[in-house]
C-alpha positions in Angstrom: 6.4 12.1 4.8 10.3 11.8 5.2 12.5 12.1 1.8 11.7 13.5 -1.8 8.5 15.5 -2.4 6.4 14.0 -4.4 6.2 15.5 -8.1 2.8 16.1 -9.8 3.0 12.8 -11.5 3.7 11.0 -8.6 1.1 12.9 -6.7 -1.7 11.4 -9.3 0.0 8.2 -8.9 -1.2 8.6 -5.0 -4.3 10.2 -5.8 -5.5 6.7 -7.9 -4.2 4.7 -5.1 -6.1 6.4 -2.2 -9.2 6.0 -4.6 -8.7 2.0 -5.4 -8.1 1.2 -1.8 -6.5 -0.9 -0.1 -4.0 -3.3 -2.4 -4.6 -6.5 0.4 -8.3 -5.6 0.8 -8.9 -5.0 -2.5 -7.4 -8.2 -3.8 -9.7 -10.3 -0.6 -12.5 -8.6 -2.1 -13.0 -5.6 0.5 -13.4 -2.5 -1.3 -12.8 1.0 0.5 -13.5 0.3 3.7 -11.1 2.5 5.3 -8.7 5.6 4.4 -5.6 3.8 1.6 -2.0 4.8 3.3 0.5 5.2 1.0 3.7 2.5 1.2 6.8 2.9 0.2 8.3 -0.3 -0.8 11.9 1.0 -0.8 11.3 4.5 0.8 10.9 8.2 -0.4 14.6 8.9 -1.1 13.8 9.9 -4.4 11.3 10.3 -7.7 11.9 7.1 -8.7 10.8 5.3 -5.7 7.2 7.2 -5.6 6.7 5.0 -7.9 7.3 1.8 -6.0 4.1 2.1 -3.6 1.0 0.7 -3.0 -2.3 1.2 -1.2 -3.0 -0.2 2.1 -5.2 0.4 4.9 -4.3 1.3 8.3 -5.0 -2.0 9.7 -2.3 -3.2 6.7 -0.1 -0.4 7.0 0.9 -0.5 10.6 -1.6 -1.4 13.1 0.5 -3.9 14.6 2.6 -1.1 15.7 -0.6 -0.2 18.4 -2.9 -2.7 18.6 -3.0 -6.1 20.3 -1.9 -9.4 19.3 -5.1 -11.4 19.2 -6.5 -9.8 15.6 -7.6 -11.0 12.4 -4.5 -9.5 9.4 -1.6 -8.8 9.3 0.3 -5.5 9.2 3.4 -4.5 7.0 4.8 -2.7 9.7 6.8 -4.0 11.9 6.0 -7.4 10.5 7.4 -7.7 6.7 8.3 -11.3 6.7 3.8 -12.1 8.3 2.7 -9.5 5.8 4.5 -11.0 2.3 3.9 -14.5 3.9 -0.4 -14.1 4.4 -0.8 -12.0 1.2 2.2 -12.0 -1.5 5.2 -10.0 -1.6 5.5 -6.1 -1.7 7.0 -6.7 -5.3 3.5 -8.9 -6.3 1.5 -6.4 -4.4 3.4 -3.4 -6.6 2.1 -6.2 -9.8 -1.2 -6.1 -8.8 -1.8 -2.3 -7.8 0.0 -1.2 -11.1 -2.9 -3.2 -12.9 -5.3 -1.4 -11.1 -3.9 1.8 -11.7 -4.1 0.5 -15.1 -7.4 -0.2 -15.2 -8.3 2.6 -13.5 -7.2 4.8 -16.4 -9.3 2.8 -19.0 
């Protein structure tokens, strides 16, 4: 991971979200299918923004970057403007996996 080190805090934070799964996944009613990636929504340049990530999957992290065309999702990388267009915006997806995380701890 490039930028700030994650602190202990932020280190449960990604802990929770490897165990809930994928955020995209989760929310089409997938559960832990594959290994959760962590996403920075604004990068690692600091504490703060360890706290803006969610959980996704490979094939919703960055698959597009390898794989063919002809699939069936949609990855965040390099294709923002797909991703937030099939399944919400990075902000709503942040929403939803914060209420998980929530959840999580009840």
């Amino acid at each position: 991971m490039n930028g700030v080190k994650p602190n202990k805090a932020n280190q449960r934070r990604f802990e929770i979200i490897r165990e809930i799964g994928c955020v995209v996944c989760r929310k089409n009613g997938y559960y832990g299918l594959m290994p959760t990636q962590i996403h920075h929504i604004n990068g690692s340049k600091n504490q703060d923004s360890h706290k803006n990530t969610i959980g996704l999957c490979y094939f919703h992290h960055m698959a597009d970057q390898q794989q063919p065309k002809t699939k069936n999702y949609v990855s965040r990388h390099p294709y923002k403007k797909q991703f937030e267009a099939e399944y919400g915006t990075e902000q709503e997806l942040l929403e939803y996996q914060n209420r998980l995380i929530e959840e999580y701890g009840n």
